[in-house]
Gaussian input, Z-matrix of N, CA and C with variables (Angstrom, degrees):
# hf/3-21g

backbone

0 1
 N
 C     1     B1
 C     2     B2     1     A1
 N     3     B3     2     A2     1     D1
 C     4     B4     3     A3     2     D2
 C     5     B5     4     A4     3     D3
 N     6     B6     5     A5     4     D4
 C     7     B7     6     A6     5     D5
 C     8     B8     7     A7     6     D6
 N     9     B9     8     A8     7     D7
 C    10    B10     9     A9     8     D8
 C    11    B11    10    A10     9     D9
 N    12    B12    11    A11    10    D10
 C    13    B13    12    A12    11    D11
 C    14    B14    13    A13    12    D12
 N    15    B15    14    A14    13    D13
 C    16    B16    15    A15    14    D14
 C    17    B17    16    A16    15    D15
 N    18    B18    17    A17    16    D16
 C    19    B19    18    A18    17    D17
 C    20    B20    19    A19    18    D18
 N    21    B21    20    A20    19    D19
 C    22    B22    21    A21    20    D20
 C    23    B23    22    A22    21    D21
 N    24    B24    23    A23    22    D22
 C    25    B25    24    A24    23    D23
 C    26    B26    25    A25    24    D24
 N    27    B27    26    A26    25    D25
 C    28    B28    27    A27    26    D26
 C    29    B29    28    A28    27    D27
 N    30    B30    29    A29    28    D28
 C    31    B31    30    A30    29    D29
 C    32    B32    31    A31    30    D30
 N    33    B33    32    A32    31    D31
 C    34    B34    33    A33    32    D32
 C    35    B35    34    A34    33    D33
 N    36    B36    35    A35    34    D34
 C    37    B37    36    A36    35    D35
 C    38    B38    37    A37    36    D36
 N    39    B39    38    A38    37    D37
 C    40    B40    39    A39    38    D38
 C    41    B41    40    A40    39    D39
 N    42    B42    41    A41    40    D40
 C    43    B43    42    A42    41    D41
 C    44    B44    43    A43    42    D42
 N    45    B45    44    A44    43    D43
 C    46    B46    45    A45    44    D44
 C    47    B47    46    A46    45    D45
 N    48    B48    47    A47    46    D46
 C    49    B49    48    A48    47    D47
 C    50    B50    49    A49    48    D48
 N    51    B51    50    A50    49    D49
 C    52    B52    51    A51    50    D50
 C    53    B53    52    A52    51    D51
 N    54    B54    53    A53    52    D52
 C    55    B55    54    A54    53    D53
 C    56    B56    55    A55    54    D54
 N    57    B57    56    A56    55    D55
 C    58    B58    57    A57    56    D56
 C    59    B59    58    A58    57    D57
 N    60    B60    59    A59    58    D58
 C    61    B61    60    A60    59    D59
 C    62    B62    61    A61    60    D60
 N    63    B63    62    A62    61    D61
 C    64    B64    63    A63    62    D62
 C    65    B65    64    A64    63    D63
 N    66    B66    65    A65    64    D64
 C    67    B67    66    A66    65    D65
 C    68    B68    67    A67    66    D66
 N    69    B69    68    A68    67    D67
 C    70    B70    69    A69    68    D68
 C    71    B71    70    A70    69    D69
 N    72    B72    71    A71    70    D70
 C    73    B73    72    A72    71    D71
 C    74    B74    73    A73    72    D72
 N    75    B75    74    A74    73    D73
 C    76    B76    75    A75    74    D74
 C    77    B77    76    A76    75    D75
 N    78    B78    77    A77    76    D76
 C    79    B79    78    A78    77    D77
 C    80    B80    79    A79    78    D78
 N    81    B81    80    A80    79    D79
 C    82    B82    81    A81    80    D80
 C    83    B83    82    A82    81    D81
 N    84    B84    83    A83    82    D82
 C    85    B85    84    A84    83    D83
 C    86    B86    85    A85    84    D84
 N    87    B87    86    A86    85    D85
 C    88    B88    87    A87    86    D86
 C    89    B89    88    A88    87    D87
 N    90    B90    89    A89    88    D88
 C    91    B91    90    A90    89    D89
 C    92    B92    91    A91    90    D90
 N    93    B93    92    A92    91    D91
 C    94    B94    93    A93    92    D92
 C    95    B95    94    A94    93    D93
 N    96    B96    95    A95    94    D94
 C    97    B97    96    A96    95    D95
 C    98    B98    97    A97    96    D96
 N    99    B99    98    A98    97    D97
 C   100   B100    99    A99    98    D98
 C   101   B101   100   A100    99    D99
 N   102   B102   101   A101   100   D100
 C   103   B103   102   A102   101   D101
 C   104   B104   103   A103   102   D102
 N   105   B105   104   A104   103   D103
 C   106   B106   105   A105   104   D104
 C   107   B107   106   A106   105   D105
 N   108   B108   107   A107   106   D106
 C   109   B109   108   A108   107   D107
 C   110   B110   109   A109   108   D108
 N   111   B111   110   A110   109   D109
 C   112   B112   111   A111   110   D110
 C   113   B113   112   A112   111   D111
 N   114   B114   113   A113   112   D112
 C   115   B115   114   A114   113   D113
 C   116   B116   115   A115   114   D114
 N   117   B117   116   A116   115   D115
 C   118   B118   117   A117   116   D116
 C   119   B119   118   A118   117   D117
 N   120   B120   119   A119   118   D118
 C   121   B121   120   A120   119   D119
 C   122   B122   121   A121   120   D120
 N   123   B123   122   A122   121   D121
 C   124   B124   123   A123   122   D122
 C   125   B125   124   A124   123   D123
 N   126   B126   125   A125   124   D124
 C   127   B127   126   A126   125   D125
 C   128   B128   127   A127   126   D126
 N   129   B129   128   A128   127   D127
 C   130   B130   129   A129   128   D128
 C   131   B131   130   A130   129   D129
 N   132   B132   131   A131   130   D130
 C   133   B133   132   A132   131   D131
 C   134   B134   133   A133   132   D132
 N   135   B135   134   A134   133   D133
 C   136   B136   135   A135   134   D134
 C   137   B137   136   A136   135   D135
 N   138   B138   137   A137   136   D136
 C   139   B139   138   A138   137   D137
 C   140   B140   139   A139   138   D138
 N   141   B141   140   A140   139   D139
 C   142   B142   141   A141   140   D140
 C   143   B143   142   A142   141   D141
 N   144   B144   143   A143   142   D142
 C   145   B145   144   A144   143   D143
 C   146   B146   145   A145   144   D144
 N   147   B147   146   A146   145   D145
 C   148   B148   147   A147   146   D146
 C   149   B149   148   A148   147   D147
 N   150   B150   149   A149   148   D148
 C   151   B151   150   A150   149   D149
 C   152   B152   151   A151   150   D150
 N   153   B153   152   A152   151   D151
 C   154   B154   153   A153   152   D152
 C   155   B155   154   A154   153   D153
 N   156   B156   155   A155   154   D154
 C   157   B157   156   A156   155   D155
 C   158   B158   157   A157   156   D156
 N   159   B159   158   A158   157   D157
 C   160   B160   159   A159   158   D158
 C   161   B161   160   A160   159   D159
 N   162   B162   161   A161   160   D160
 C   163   B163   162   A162   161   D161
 C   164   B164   163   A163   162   D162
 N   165   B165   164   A164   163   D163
 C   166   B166   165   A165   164   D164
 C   167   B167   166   A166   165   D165
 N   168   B168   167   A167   166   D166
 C   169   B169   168   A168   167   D167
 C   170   B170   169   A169   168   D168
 N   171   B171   170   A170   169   D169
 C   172   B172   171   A171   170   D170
 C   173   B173   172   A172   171   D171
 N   174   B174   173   A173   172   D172
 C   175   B175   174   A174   173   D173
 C   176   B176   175   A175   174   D174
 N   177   B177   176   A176   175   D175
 C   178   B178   177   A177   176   D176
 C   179   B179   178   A178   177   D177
 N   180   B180   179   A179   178   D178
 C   181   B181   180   A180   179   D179
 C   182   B182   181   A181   180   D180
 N   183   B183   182   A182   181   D181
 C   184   B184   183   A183   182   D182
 C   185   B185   184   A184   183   D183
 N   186   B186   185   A185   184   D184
 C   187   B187   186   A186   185   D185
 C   188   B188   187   A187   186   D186
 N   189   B189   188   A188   187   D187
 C   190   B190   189   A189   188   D188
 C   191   B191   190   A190   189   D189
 N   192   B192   191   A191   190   D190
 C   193   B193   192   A192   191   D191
 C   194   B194   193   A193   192   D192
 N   195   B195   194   A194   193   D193
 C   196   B196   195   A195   194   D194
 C   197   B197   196   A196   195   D195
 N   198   B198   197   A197   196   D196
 C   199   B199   198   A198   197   D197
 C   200   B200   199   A199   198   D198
 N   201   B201   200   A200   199   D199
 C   202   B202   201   A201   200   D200
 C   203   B203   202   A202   201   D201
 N   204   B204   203   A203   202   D202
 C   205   B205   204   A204   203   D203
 C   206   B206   205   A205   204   D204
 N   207   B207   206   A206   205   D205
 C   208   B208   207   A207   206   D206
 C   209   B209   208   A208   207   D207
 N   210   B210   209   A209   208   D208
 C   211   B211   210   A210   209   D209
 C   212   B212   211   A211   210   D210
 N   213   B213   212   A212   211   D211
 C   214   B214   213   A213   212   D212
 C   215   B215   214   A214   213   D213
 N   216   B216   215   A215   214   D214
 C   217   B217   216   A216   215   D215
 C   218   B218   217   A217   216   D216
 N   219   B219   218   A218   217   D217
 C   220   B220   219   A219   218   D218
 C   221   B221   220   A220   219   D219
 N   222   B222   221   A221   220   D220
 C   223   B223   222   A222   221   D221
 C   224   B224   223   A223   222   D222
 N   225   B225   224   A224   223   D223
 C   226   B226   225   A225   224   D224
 C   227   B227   226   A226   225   D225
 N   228   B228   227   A227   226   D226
 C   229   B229   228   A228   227   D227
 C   230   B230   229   A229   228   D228
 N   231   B231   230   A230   229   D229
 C   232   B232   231   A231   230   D230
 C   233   B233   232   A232   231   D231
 N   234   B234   233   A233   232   D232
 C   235   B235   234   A234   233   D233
 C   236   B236   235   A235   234   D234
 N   237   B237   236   A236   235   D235
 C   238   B238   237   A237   236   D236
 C   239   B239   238   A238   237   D237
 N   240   B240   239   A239   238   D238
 C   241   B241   240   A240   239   D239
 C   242   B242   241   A241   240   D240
 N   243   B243   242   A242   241   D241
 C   244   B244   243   A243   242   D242
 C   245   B245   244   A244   243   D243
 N   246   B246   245   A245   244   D244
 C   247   B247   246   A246   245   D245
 C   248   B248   247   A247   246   D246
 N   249   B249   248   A248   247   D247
 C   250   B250   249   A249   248   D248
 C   251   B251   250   A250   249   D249
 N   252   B252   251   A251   250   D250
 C   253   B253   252   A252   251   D251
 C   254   B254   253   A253   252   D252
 N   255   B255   254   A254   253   D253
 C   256   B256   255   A255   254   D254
 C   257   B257   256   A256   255   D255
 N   258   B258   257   A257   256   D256
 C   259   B259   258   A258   257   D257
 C   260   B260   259   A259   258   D258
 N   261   B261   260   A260   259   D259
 C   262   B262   261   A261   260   D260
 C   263   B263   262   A262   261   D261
 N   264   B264   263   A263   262   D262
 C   265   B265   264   A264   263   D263
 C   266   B266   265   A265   264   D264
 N   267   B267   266   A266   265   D265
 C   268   B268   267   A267   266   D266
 C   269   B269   268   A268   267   D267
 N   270   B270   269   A269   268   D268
 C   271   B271   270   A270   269   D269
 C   272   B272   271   A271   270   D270
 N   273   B273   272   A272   271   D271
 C   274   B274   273   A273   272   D272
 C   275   B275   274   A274   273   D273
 N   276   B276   275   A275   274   D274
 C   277   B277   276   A276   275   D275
 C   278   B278   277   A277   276   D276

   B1=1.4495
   B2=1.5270
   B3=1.3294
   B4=1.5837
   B5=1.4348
   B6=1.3633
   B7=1.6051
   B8=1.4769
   B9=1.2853
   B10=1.3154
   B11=1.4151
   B12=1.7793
   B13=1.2557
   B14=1.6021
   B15=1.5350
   B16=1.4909
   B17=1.7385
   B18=1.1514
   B19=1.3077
   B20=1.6620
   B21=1.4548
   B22=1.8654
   B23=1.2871
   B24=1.9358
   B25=1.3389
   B26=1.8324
   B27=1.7635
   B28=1.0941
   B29=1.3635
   B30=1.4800
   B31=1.1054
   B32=1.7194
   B33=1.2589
   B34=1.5105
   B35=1.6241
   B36=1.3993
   B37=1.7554
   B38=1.0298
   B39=1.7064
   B40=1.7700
   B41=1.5179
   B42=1.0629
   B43=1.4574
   B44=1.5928
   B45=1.6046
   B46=1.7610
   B47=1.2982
   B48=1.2809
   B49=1.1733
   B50=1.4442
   B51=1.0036
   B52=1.5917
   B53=2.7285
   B54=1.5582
   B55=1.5966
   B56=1.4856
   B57=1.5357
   B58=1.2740
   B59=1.0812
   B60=1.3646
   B61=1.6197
   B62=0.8661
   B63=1.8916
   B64=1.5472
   B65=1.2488
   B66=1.2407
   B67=1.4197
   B68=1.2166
   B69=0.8886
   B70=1.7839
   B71=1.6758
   B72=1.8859
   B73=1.7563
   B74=1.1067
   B75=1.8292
   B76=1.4293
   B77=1.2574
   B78=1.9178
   B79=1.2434
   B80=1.4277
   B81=1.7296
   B82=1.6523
   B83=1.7079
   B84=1.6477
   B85=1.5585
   B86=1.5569
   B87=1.3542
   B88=1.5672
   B89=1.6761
   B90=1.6991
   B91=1.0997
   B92=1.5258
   B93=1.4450
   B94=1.4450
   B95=1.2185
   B96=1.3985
   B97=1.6391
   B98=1.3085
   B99=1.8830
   B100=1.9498
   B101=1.5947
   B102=1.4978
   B103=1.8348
   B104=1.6231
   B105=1.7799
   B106=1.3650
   B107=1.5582
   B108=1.8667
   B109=1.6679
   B110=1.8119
   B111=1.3418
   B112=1.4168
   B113=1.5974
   B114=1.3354
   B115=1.4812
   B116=1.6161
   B117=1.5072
   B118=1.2560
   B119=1.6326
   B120=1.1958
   B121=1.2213
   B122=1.4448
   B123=1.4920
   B124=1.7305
   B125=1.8981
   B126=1.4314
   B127=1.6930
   B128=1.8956
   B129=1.5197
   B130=2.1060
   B131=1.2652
   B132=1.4594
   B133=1.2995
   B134=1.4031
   B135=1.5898
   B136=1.4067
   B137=1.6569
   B138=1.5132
   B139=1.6980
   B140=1.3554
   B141=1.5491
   B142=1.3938
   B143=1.6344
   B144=1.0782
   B145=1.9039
   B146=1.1557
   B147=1.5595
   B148=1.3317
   B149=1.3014
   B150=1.8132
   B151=0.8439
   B152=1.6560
   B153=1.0177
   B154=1.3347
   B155=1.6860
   B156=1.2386
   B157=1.4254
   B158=2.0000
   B159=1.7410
   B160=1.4368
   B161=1.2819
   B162=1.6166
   B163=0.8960
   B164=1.7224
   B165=1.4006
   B166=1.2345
   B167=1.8461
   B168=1.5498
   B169=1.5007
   B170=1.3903
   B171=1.4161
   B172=1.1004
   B173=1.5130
   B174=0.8424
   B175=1.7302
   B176=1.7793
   B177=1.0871
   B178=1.2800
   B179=1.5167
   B180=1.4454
   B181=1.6295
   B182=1.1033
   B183=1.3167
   B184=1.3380
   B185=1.7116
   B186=1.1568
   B187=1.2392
   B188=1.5027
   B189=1.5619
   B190=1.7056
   B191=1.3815
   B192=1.2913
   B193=1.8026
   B194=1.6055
   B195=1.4034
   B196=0.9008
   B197=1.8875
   B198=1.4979
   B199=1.2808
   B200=1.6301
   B201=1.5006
   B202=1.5225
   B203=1.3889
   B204=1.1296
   B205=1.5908
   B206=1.7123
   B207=1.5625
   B208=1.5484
   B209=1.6711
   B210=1.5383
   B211=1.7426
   B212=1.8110
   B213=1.2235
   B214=1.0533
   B215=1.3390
   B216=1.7799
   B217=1.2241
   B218=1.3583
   B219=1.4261
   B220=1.4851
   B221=1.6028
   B222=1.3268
   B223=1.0669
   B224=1.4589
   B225=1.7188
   B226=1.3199
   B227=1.5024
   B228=1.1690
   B229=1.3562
   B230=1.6181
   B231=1.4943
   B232=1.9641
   B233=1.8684
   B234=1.3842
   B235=1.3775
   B236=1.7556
   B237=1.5769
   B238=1.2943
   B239=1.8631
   B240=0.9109
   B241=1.7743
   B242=1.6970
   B243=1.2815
   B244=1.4844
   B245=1.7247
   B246=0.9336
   B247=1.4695
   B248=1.5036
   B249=1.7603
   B250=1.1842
   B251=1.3721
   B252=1.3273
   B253=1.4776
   B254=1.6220
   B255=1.6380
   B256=1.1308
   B257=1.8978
   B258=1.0264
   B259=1.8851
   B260=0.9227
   B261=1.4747
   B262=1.6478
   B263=1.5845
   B264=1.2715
   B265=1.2384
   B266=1.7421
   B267=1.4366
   B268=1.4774
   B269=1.7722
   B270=1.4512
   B271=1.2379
   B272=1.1499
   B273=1.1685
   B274=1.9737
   B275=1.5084
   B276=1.4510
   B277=1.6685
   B278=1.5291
   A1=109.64
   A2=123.74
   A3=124.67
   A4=109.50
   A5=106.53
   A6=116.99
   A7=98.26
   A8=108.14
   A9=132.04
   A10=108.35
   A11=125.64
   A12=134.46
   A13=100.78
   A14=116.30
   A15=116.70
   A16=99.43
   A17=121.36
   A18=111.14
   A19=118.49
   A20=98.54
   A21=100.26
   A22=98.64
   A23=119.14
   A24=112.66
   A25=122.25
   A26=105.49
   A27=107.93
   A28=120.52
   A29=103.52
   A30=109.68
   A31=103.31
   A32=120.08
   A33=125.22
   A34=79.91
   A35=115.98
   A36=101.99
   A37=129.50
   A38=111.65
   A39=107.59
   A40=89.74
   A41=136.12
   A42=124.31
   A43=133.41
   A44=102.05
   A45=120.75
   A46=118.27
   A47=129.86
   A48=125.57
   A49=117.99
   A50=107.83
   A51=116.68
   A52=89.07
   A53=101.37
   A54=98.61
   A55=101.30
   A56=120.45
   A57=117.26
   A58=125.90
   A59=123.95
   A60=113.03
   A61=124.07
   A62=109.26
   A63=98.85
   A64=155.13
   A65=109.17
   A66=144.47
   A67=94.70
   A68=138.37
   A69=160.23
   A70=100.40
   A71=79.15
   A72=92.92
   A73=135.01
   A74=106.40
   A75=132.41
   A76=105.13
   A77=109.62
   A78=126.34
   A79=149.96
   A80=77.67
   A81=130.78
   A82=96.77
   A83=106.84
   A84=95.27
   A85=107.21
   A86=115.98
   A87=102.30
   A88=130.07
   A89=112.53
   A90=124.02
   A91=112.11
   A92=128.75
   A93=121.43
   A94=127.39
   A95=91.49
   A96=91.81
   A97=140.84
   A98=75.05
   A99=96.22
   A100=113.01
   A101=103.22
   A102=106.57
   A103=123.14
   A104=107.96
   A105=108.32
   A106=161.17
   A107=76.63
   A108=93.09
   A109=97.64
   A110=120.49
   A111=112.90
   A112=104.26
   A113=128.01
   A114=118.29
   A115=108.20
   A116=115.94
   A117=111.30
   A118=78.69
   A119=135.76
   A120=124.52
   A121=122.63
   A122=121.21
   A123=132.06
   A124=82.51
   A125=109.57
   A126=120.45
   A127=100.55
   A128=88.75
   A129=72.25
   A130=114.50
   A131=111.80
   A132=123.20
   A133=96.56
   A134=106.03
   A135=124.63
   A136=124.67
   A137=92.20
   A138=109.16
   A139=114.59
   A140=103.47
   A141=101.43
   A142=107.32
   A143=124.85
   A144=115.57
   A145=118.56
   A146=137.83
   A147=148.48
   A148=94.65
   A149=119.82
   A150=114.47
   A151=128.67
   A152=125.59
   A153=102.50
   A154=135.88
   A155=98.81
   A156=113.45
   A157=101.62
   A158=109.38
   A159=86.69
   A160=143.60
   A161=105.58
   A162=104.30
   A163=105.59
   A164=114.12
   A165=144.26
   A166=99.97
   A167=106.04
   A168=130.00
   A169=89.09
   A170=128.79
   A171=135.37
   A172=111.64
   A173=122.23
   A174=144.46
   A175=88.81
   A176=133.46
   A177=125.24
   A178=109.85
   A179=132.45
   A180=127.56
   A181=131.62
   A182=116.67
   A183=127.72
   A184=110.82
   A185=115.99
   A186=112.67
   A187=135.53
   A188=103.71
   A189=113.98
   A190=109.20
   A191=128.73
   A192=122.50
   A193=87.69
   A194=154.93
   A195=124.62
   A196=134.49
   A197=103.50
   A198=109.34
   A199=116.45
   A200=115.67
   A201=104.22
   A202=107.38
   A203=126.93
   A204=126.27
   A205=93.21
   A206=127.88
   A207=101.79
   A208=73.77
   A209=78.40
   A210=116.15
   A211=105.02
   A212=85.84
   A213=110.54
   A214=144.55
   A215=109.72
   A216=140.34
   A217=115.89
   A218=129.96
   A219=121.50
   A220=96.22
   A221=139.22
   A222=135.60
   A223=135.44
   A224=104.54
   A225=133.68
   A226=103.07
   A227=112.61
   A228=110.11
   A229=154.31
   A230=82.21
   A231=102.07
   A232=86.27
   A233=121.61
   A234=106.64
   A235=109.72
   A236=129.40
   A237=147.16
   A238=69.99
   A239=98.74
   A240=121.60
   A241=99.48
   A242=121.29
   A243=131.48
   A244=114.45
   A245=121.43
   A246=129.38
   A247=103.87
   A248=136.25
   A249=120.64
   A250=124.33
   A251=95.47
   A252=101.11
   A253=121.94
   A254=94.17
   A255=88.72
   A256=136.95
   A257=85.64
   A258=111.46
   A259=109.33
   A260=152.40
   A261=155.98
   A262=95.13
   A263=142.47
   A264=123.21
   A265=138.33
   A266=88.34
   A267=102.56
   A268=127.59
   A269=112.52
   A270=135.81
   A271=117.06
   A272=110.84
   A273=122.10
   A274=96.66
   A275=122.73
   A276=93.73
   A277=106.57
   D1=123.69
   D2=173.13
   D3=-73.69
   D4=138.83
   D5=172.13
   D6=-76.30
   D7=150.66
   D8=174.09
   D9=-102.12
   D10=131.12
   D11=-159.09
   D12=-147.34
   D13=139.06
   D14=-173.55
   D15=-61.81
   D16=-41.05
   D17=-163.37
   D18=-91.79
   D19=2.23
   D20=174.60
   D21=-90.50
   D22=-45.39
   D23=-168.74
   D24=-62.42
   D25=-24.81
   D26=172.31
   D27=-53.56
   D28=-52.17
   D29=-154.17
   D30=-81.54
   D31=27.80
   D32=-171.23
   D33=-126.08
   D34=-68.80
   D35=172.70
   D36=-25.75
   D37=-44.16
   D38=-171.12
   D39=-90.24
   D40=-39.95
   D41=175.92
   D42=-22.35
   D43=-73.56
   D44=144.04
   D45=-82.54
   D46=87.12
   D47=-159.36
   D48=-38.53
   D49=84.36
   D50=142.97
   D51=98.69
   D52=-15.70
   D53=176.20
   D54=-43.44
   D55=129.67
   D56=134.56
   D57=-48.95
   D58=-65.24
   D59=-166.84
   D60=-45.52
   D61=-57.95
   D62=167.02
   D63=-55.37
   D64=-7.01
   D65=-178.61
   D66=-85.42
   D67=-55.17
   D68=178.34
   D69=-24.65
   D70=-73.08
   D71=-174.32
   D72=-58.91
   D73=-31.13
   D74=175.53
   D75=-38.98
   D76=-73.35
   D77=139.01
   D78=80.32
   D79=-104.16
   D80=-170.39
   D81=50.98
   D82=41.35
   D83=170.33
   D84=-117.66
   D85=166.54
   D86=146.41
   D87=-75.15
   D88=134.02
   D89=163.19
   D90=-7.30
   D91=-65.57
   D92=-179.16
   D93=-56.74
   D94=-39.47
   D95=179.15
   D96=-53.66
   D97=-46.84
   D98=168.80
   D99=-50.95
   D100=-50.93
   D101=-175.92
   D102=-75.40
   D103=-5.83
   D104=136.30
   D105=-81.29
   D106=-20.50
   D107=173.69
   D108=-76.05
   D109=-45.71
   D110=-172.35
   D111=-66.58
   D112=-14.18
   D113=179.83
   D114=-86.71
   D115=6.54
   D116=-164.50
   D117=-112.10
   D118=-26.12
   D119=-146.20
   D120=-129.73
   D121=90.52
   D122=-124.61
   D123=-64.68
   D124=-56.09
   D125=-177.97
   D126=-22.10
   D127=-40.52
   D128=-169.12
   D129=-98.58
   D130=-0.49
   D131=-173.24
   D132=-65.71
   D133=-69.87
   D134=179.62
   D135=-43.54
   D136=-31.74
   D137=165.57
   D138=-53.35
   D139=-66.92
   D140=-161.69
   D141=-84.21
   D142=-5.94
   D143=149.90
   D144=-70.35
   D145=-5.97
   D146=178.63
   D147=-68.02
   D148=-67.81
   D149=-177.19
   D150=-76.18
   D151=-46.24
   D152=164.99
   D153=-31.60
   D154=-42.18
   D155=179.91
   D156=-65.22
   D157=-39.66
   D158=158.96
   D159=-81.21
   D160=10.28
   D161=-164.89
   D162=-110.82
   D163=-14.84
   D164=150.66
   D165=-35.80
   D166=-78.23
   D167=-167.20
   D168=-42.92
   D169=-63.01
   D170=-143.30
   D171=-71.16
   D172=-27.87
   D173=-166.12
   D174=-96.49
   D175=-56.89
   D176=-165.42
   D177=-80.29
   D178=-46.95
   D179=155.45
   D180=-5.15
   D181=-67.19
   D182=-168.05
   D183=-65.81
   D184=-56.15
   D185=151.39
   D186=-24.78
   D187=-67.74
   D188=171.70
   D189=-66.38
   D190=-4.86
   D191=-179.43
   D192=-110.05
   D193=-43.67
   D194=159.26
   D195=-38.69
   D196=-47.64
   D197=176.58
   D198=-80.91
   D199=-1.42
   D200=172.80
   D201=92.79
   D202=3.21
   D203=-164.22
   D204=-114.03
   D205=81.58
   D206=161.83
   D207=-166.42
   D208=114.79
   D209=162.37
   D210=-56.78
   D211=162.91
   D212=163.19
   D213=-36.49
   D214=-51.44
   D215=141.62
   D216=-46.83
   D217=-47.79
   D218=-171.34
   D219=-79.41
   D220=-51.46
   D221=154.14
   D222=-2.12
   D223=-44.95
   D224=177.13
   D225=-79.84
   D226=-65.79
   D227=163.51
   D228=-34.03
   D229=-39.88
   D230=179.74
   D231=-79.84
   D232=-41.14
   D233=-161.98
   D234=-72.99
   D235=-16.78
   D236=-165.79
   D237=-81.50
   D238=-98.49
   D239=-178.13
   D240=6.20
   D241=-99.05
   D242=117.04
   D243=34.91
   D244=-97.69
   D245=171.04
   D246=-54.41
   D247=-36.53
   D248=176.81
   D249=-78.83
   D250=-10.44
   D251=179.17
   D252=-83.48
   D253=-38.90
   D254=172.12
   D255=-88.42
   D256=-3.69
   D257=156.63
   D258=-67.78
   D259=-62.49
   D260=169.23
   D261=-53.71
   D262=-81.01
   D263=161.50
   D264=6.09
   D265=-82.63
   D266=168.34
   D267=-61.60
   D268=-7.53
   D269=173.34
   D270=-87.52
   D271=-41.04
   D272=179.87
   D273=-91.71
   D274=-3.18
   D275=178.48
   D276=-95.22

């Protein structure tokens, strides 16, 4: 049985962005387990809403930079977004 560790499961979150399952399999756990160890563990809780929320950002951008509508703030954002991505990137290569 693999121990489960805040900084392997992250780094399986940012891997598949933010999929349990796949993260799961990465793993070598079952799916539940994974979504119990992160329900036990506020650090991944907070993790894995990080990513959704970029992954949220990310899906809605492209749109608002086609239509001309992205403040300043979203600007700030796509570039955080942007820089996190390519940090998880450069980590998995």
């Amino acid at each position: 049985m693999t121990k489960l560790s805040v900084g392997a499961v992250k780094e399986a979150l940012s891997k598949f962005g933010g999929n349990k399952a796949h993260a799961a399999h990465e793993l070598q756990v079952a799916r539940g387990t994974l979504y119990a160890f992160i329900d036990r563990t506020p650090e991944l809780q907070a993790f894995a809403c990080e990513i959704g929320q970029d992954i949220a950002l990310a899906n809605c951008l492209p749109i608002a930079l086609r239509r001309g509508e992205v403040s300043a703030e979203d600007r700030e954002q796509l570039r955080n977004l942007l820089c996190r991505c390519l940090k998880t990137e450069a980590r998995a290569a």
